[in-house]
C-alpha positions in Angstrom: 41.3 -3.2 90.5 38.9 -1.1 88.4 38.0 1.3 91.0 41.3 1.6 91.7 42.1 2.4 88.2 39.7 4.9 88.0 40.6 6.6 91.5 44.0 7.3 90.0 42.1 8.7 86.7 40.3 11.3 89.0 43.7 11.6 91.2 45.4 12.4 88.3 43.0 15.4 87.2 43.2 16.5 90.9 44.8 20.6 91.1 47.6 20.6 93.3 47.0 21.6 97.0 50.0 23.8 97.1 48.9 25.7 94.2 48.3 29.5 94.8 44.8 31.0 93.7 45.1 32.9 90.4 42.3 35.4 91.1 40.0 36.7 88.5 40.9 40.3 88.9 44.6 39.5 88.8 44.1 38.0 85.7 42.2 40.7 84.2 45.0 43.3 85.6 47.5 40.7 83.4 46.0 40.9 80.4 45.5 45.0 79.8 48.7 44.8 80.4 51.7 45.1 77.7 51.1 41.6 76.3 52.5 41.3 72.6 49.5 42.3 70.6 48.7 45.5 73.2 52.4 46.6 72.9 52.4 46.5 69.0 48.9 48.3 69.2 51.0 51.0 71.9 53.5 51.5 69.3 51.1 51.9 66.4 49.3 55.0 68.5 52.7 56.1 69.8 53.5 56.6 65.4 50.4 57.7 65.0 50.8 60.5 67.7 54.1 61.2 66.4 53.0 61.9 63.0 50.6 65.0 63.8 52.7 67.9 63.7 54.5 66.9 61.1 51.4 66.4 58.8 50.4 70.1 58.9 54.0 71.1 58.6 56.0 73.3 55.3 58.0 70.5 53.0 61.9 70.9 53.4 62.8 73.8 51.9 64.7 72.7 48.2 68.7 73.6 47.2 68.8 74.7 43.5 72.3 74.7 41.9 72.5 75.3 38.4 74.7 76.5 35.5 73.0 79.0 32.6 73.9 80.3 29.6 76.5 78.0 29.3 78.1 78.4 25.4 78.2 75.1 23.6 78.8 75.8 19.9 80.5 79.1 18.6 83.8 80.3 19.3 83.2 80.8 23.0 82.2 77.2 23.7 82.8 75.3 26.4 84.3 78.8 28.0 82.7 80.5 31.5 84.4 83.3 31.0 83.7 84.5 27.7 80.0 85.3 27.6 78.7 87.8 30.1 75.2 85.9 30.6 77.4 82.8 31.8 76.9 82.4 35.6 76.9 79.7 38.2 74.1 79.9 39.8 72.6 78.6 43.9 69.6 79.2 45.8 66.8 78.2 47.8 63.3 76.9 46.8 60.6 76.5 49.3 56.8 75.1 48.2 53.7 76.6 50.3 51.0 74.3 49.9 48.0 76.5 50.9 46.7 76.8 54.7 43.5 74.5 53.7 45.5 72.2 52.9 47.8 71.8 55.8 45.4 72.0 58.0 43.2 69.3 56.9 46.5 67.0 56.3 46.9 67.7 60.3 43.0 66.7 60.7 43.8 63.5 59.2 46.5 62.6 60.9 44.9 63.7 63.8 42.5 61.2 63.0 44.9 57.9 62.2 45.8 58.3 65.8 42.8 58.4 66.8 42.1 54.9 65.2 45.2 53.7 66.3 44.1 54.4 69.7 40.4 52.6 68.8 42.5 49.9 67.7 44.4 49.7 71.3 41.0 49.5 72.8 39.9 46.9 71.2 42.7 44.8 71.6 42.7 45.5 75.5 39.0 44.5 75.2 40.3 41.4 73.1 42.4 40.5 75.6 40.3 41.2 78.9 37.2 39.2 77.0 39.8 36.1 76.1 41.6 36.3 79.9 37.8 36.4 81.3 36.5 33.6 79.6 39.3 31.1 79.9 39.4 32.0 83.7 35.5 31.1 84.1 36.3 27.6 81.8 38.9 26.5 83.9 37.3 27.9 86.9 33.8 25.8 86.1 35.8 22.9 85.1 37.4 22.0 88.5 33.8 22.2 89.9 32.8 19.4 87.4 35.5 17.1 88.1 34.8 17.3 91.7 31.5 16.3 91.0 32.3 13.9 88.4 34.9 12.2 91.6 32.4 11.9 93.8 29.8 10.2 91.2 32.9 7.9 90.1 32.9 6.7 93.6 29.5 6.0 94.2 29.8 4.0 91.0 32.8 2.2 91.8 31.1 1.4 95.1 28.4 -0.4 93.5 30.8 -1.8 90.7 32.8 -3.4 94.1 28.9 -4.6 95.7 28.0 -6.2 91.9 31.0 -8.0 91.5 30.9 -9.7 95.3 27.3 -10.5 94.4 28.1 -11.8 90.9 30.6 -13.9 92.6 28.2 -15.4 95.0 25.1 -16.0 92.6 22.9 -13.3 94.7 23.1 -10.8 91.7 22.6 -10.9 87.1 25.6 -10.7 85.3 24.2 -7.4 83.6 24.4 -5.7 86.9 27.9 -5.9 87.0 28.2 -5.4 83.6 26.5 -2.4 83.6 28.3 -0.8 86.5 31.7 -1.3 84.5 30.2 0.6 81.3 29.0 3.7 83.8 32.3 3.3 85.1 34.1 4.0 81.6 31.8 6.9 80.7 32.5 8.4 83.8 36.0 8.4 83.0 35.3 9.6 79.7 34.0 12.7 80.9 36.9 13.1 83.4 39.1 13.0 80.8 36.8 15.4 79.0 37.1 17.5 82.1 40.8 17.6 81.7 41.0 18.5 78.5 38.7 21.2 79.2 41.0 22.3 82.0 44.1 22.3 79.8 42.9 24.5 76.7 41.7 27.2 79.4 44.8 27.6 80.9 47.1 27.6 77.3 44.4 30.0 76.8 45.5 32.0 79.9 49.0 31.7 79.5 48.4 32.7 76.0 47.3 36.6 77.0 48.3 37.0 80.7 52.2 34.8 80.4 53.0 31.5 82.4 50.9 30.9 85.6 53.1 28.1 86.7 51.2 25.6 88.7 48.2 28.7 89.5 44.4 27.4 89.5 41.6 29.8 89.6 40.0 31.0 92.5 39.2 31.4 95.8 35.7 31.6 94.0 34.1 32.6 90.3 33.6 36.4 90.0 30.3 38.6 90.6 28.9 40.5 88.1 26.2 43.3 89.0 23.9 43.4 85.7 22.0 46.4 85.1 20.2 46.3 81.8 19.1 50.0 81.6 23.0 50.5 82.1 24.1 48.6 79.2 21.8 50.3 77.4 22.8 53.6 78.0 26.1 53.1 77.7 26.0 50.7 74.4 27.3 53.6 71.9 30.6 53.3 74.6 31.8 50.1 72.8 35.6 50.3 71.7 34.7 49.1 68.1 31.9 52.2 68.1 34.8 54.6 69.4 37.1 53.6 66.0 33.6 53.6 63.8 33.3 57.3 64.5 37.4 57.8 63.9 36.6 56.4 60.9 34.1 59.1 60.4 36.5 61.6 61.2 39.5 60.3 58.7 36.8 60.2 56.1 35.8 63.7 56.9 39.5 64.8 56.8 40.0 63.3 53.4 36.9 65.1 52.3 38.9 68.6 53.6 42.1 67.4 51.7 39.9 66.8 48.2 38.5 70.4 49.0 41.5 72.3 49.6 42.8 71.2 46.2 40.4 74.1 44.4 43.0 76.6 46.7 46.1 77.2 44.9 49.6 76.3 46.4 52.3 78.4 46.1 56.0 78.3 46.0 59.0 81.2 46.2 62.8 80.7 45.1 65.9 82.6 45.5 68.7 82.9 43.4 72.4 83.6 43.3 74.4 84.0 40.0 78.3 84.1 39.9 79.7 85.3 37.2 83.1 86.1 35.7 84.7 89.1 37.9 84.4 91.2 34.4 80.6 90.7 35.2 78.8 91.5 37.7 76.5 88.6 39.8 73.3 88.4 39.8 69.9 87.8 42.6 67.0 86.1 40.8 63.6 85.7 42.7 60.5 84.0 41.5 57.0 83.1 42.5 55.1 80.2 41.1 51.0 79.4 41.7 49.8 76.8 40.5 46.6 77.1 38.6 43.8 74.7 39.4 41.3 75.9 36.3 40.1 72.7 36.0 38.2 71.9 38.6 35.2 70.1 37.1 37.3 67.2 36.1 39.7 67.1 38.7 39.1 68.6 41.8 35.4 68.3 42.0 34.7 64.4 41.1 37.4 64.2 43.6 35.1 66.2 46.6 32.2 63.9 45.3 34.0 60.3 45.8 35.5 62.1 49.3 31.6 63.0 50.2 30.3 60.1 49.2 33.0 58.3 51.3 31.4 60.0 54.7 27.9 58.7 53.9 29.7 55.4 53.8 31.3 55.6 57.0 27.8 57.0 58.5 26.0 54.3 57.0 29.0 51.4 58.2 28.1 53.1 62.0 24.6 53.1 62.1 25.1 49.3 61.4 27.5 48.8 64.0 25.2 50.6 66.1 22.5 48.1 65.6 24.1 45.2 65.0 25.4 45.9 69.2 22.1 46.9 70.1 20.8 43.3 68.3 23.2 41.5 70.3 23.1 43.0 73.5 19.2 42.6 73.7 19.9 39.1 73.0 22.5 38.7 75.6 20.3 40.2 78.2 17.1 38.1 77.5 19.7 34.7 77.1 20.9 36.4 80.8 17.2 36.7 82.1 16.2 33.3 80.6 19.5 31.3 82.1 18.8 33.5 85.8 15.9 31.8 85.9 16.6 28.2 85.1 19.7 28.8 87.4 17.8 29.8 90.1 15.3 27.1 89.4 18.4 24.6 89.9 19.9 25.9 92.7 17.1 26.6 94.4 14.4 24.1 93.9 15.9 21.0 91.6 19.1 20.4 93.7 17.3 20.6 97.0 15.1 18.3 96.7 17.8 15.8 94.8 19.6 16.2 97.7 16.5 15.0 100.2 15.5 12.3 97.8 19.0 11.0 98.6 19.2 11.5 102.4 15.5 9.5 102.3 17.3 7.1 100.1 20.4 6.7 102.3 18.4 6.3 105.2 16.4 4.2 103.7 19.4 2.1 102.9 20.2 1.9 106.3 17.4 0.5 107.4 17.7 -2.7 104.9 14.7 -1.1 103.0 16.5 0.2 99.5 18.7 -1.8 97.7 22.3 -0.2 97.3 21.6 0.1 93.3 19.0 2.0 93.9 20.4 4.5 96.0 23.7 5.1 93.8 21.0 5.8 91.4 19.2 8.1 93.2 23.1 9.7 94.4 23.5 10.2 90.6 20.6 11.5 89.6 21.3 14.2 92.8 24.9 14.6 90.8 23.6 15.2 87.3 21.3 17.7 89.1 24.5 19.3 90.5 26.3 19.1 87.2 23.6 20.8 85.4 23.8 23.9 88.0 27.5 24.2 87.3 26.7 23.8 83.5 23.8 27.0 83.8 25.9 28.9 86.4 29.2 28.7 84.4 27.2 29.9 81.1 25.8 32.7 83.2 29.2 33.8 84.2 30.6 34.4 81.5 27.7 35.9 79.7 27.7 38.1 82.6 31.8 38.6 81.8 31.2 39.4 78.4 28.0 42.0 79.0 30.2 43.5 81.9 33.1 43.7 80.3 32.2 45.0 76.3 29.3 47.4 77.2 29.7 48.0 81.1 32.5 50.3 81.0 32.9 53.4 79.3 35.9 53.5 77.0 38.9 55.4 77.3 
């Protein structure tokens, strides 16, 4: 009854067989595309873009109306048609902000968008990096619980052989006993298994949109590390590409804070209308404005602005490290799990998997009690297990390095 129990357990964590393959590339392709959180970032660069040409742009010209010399106290008051200096009066106004000016507000805008579009990036690269990983979890998880079936049988097996023998006095009580307690741990992990299975794919359908009954696969991806190419192209990272927009905004400002020694300008004209005993009037008028002051306005202004740049510099240079700190890391964790992979796959689970055909024969031959060759059958699992465990943190370090340093931003 137990191993049936536990059958339906593993049967129950068992993919559908009808299930199509969601591939790793597909789901890559899925998640740079317009998901929410890249199609809010598009809109953000599309208003960024936008806002360019109007940045370096003349403000809307003004409309002046006004009434002058209107009488309010004599005998003419309240009268526009007593006083020849009475007029109603309309014109235009335009203000010129200098050329400095408007061209470094351009530069700044010119540099939003460009952060916007850093911002897309790294989104996309949040996105590919969280599609990636999820895929390789659930991808690595279906190897374990295949695994993990075939060690719950072998146990169950035995649990069948300790419970016959226990009934007929040829076997200890603790056997048995001891077969039901590997059987519930086994089905602990399954269900660990499971749950492992089920956050990857919410994780999926998070950032790629429902995948229906899909499993990953046919098989985990390939990744061609090249450490002198991660290298070289390290200063390509997304979040690098919007530290140096930042540079660029802070620059712009600094251009802004230094056009304000120019002086702006402005022009109006004028019509008066008077009464037809008098005749109307043009006005025109130039205005400047008069930045005498500079040594406690505009200039402590530059300094914050120039002091800002260092900032950014300094913010850059940290970024650049901090990635050049962590991708060093990642590719001696990378060298150090190659190795014990290769030492697994290539030398552990072989000869786990002769100990147990010499066990199994030996079996055969009456020679090897059945305990101690589901013993040796796990101990060729757990070997097994701990491959997929190095070979699915490889992956997706591999995913990660591939992903965030092998390719050259947009």
């Amino acid at each position: 009854m137990r191993y049936a129990w536990l059958l339906c357990c593993a049967v129950g964590l068992a993919p559908s067989a009808a299930a199509d393959p969601l591939t790793f590339a597909e789901a890559i392709a899925r998640a740079s595309a317009d998901g929410p959180s890249i199609a809010a970032r598009k809109a953000a660069v599309e208003t960024a873009r936008l806002s360019i040409r109007p940045a370096g742009e003349l403000p809307d010209p003004q409309l002046a109306l006004g009434l002058d010399n209107f009488p309010v106290t004599g005998a003419d008051r309240f009268r526009l048609n007593r006083d020849e200096m009475t007029m109603l009066s309309v014109g235009v106004m335009q203000d010129v902000p200098s050329d400095a000016l408007r061209r470094a507000r351009s530069g700044l805008a010119t540099a939003d968008a460009g952060l916007a579009g850093a911002a897309l990036e790294v989104s996309r690269l949040e996105a590919r990096l969280a599609v990636a990983t999820a895929w390789i979890d659930a991808y690595f998880a279906s190897a374990r619980e295949r695994v993990l079936r075939q060690l719950a049988e072998d146990v169950a097996t035995l649990s069948e052989a300790s419970t016959a023998s226990l009934s007929s006095g040829a076997a200890p009580a603790d056997a048995a006993l001891k077969t039901r307690m590997d059987l519930a741990q086994i089905a602990d992990r399954l269900a660990e298994v499971k749950f492992m299975t089920a956050s990857a794919r919410a994780e999926l359908e998070r950032w790629v949109g429902p995948i229906g009954d899909d499993l990953p696969g046919p098989a985990a991806p390939v990744f061609a590390i090249d450490p002198e190419h991660l290298r070289g192209h390290l200063e390509n990272h997304v979040q690098l590409a919007g530290s140096s927009a930042e540079i660029q905004r802070a620059r712009s400002e600094y251009e802004i804070a230094r056009a304000g020694k120019q002086p702006d300008w402005s022009w109006s004209l004028m019509y008066g209308r008077r009464d037809p005993d008098f005749g109307d009037m043009v006005s025109f008028g130039l205005k400047f404005s008069l930045p005498l002051f500079q040594s406690t306005r505009q200039s402590p202004t530059i300094d914050a602005r120039r002091a800002d740049i260092r900032r950014a510099d300094a913010e850059r240079e940290a970024m650049v490290r901090e990635h050049r700190a962590m991708l060093e890391a990642r590719l001696a964790e990378h060298a150090s799990l190659g190795e014990r992979l290769m030492r697994a796959r290539d030398v552990v689970l072989p000869l786990a998997r002769q100990r147990e055909a010499v066990a199994a024969a030996a079996h055969e031959a009456g020679t090897l009690p059945l305990a101690d060759l589901i013993a040796i059958r796990r101990e060729a699992r757990e070997a097994e297990l701990e491959r997929i465990d190095l070979e699915h943190r490889l992956n997706r370090l591999d995913a990660v390095l591939s992903l965030e340093y092998g390719e050259v931003a947009p």
